[in-house]
DRENMITI-789995 format. One record per residue (C-alpha): x, y, z. Coordinates in steps of 0.2 Angstrom, whole numbers, plus 5000, padded with zeros to 4 digits. Layout:
<sites>
XYZ/...
</sites>
This chain:
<sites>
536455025489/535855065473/537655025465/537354845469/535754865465/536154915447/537754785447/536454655449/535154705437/536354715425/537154545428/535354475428/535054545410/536754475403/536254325408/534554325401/535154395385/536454235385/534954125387/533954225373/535154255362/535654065362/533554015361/533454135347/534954075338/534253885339/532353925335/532954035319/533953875313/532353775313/533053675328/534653635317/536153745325/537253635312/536453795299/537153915310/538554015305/539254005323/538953905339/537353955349/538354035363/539254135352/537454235348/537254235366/538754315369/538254425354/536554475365/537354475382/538654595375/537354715368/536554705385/538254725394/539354845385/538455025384/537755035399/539355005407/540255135397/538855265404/538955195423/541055225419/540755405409/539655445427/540655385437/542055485430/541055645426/540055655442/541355745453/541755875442/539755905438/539355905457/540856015461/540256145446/538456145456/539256175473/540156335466/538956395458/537956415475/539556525480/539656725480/540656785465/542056845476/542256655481/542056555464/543456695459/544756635470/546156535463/547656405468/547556345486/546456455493/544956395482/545656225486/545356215504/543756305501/543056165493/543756035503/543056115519/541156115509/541555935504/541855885522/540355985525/539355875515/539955725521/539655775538/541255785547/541855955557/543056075550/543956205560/543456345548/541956435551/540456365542/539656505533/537756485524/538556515510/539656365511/538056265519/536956275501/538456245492/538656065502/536956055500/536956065481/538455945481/537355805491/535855835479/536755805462/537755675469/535955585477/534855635460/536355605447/536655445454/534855395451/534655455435/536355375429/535955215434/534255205430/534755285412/536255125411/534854985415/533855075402/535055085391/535354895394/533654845391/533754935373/535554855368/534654675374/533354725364/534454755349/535454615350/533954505351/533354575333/535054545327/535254385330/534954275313/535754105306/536954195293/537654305307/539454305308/539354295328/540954225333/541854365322/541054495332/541054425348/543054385346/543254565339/542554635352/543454545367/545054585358/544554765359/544254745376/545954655378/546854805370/545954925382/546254835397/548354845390/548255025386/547355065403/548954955412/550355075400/549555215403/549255195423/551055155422/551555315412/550455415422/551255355440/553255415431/552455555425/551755625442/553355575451/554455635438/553455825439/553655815458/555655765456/556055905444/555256035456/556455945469/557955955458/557456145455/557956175474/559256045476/560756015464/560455825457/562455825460/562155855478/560555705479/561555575469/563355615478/563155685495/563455565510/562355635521/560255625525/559355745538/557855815528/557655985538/556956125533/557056305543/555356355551/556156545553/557656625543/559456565549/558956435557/560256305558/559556175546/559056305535/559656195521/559556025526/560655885518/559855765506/561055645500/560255475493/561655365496/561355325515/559755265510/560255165493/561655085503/560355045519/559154965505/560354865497/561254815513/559454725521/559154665503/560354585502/560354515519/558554465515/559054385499/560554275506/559154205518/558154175505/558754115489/559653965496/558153885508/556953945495/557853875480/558353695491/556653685497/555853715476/557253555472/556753465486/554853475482/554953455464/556053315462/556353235478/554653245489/553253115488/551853195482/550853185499/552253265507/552053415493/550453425495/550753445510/552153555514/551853685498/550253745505/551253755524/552653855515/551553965507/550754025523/552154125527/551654245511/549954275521/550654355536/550454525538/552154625535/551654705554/551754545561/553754505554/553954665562/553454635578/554354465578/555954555570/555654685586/555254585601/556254405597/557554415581/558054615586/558654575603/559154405600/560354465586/561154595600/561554485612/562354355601/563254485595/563854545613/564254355618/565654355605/566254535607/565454625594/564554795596/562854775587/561254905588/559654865596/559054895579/559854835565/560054765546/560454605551/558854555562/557754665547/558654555536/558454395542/556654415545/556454505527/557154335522/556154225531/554554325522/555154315506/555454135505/553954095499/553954195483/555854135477/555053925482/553353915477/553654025459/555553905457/554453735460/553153775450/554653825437/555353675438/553653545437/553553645420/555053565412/554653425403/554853265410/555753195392/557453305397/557453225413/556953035401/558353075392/559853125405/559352985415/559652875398/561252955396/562052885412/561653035423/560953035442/559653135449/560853265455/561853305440/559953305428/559453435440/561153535439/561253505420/559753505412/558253585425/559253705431/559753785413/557853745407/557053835423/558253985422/557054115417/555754065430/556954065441/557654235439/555954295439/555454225457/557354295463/556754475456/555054465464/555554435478/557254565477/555654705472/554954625488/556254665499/556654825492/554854885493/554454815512/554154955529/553654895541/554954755545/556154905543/555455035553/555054925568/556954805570/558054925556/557655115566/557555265556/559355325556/560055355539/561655285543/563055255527/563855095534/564054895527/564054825544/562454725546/562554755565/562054965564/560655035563/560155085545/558555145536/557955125519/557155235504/555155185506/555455205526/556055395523/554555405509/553355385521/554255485535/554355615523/552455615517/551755575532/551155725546/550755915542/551856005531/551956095517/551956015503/552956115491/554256095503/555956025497/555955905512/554055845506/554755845487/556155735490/555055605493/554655595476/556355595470/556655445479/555255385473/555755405453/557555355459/556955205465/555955165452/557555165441/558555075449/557354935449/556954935432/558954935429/558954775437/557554715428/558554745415/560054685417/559054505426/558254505407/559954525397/560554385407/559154265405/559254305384/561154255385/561154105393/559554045385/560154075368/561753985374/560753845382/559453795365/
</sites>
């Protein structure tokens, strides 16, 4: 409550200091903004900003500060013996107080100890909240206040209005680089522990997956068997499946509304087309399950084939089916953008419809196109549900659609999900998938990229 009560304070004083800034801006002219250096919204940018900016920054500072203050004040409420502990141990401790605090029963015994320590970390949370936000309207009330004073004809507004949004530009980009850097980093500290228990020979080359780790000395699986390529060749095998379905209906249907379709039919059947991007991936499952799974297998039988009640065929198709709409609506949109002069000008030069789309679209639409293809490849590689509900779980090495197969984000969250310890090589392995994956996609980024600067450097 009293975050979208701040949120909407705030807003309402960026808006007054627009309307201020702007009034202030026109009087100081003499009613002549011709005088000024910049246009009247620019100064009302100038005022909004000064209203906007700071307090901001502290609501983000709190917001980023306050667990660590609150968790300094539940420890502090803690015997020595207990604020002394280290690694795990004080972890679960202060996740059995946060629960605590929030409420919820935990299956350790709750000691008083532990009850003043949740309620210290209720109270700075409750009071620190408070004071933070009533600290960044104060705090916006002052910079409006500045801003206002500011504000005079000679003042280089639009400069420092510009300046600042590209600062905030630059932030907003170094925030995107460094989430991504930060995402490889954590899965590329979780893989080397992996790689520290398991030979990266044995991950890369072996031909067999069963993740099994002892629960008492000389048991069995006391080793387990991580081998990655069962799982790459059951990603690729559906993607490609997928992609067979859906680069030819997707990239027929993009020519077709771009070139051929009235534009009441467009208008029509885009927005129908697209639909199919809205439907929950759960729902493709249960249709690949109940109808394309079983449908597959008896079609199969009636022509005397041997196919799985699961398989990478029915995931395939219905992977397909859901990706169509990515590789036709990003390809039409493509292919509007060309200019309508190198169509003018093949249809000058004798040529019919067909070959100008063949010739001169295709070639000028090329790097769109690519670009919806690997879309919707990432897609296909990245989807669950459809697989884990018509492709099964079984990490079989085969390239016959009609077997059961399983793919590398199925076993990531097999593998992360239920209790287990978590410095386990079993958990572990997950994040080496996870960075594998990750570079395997980014080869065929790429390579796709390599490609598209060929023939485009061949095409102009």
């Amino acid at each position: 409550m009293l975050t979208w009560i701040y949120l909407i304070t705030l807003m309402a004083l960026i808006l007054f200091g627009y309307w201020l800034g702007q009034r202030r801006a026109v009087r100081a002219s003499g009613g002549r903004p011709v005088h000024l250096h910049s246009l009247p919204s620019y100064y009302g940018l100038y005022v909004a900003l000064w209203a906007g900016l700071p307090s901001a920054a502290l609501a983000i500072a709190w917001i980023i500060a306050e667990p660590h203050i609150a968790e300094w004040a539940m420890l502090q409420q803690l015997p020595a013996e207990k604020r002394n502990m280290t690694g795990e141990d004080l972890q679960f401790l202060v996740i059995a107080i946060k629960k605590v605090a929030a409420g919820y029963e935990v299956i350790r015994e709750v000691t008083p100890a532990m009850k003043d320590a949740a309620a210290a970390y209720n109270r700075v949370n409750e009071m620190g909240q408070i004071i933070a936000l009533a600290a960044a309207i104060g705090l916006a009330v002052v910079g409006l206040g500045v801003g206002h004073r500011f504000v005079t004809p000679h003042l280089p507004a639009r400069n420092r209005v510009e300046r600042v949004i590209t600062l905030v530009m630059i932030a907003a980009s170094t925030i995107a680089i460094l989430t991504t850097a930060g995402i490889v980093l954590s899965l590329l500290f979780e893989a080397v522990r992996f790689f520290g228990r398991v030979s990266p020979l044995e991950f890369f080359t072996a031909l067999s997956w069963n993740p099994q780790t002892a629960i008492r000395e000389g048991q069995v699986a006391a080793e387990g068997s991580f081998g990655f390529v069962p799982l790459f060749a059951g990603t690729m095998l559906i993607t490609v499946v997928a992609m067979l379905v859906a680069t030819p209906i997707g990239l027929f249907s993009a020519v077709y509304l771009s070139d051929y379709a009235p534009k009441r039919m467009r208008a029509l059947v885009k927005p129908i087309m697209e639909v199919l991007a809205g439907v929950p991936t759960v729902v493709y499952g249960f249709f690949a399950a109940l109808t394309v799974a079983p449908l597959v297998r008896d079609t199969a039988a009636d022509i005397g084939l041997n196919a799985s009640s699961e398989s990478a065929l029915a995931a395939g198709l219905v992977m397909g089916i859901m990706i169509i709409p990515f590789v036709s609506s990003l390809s039409d949109d493509v292919m509007n953008a060309v200019p309508q002069a190198l169509r003018d000008g093949a249809y000058a030069m004798g040529a019919t419809q067909a070959e100008t789309i063949k010739q001169v679209v295709f070639p000028a639409a090329l790097p769109g196109i690519v670009g919806a293809l690997l879309l919707a490849i990432s897609r296909a590689i990245g989807e669950t549900m459809i697989v884990v509900m018509a492709a099964g779980l079984a990490a079989n090495l085969t390239a016959n659609p009609l077997n059961a197969v399983t793919t590398v984000t199925v076993q990531i969250v097999a593998l992360l999900t239920g209790d287990q310890a978590f410095d386990s090589a079993k958990t572990l392995s997950a994040f080496a998938l996870g960075i594998t994956l990750f570079a395997v996609t980014l080869l065929l980024n790429v390579i796709a990229l390599n490609v598209v600067r060929r023939y485009r450097e061949k095409y102009e």
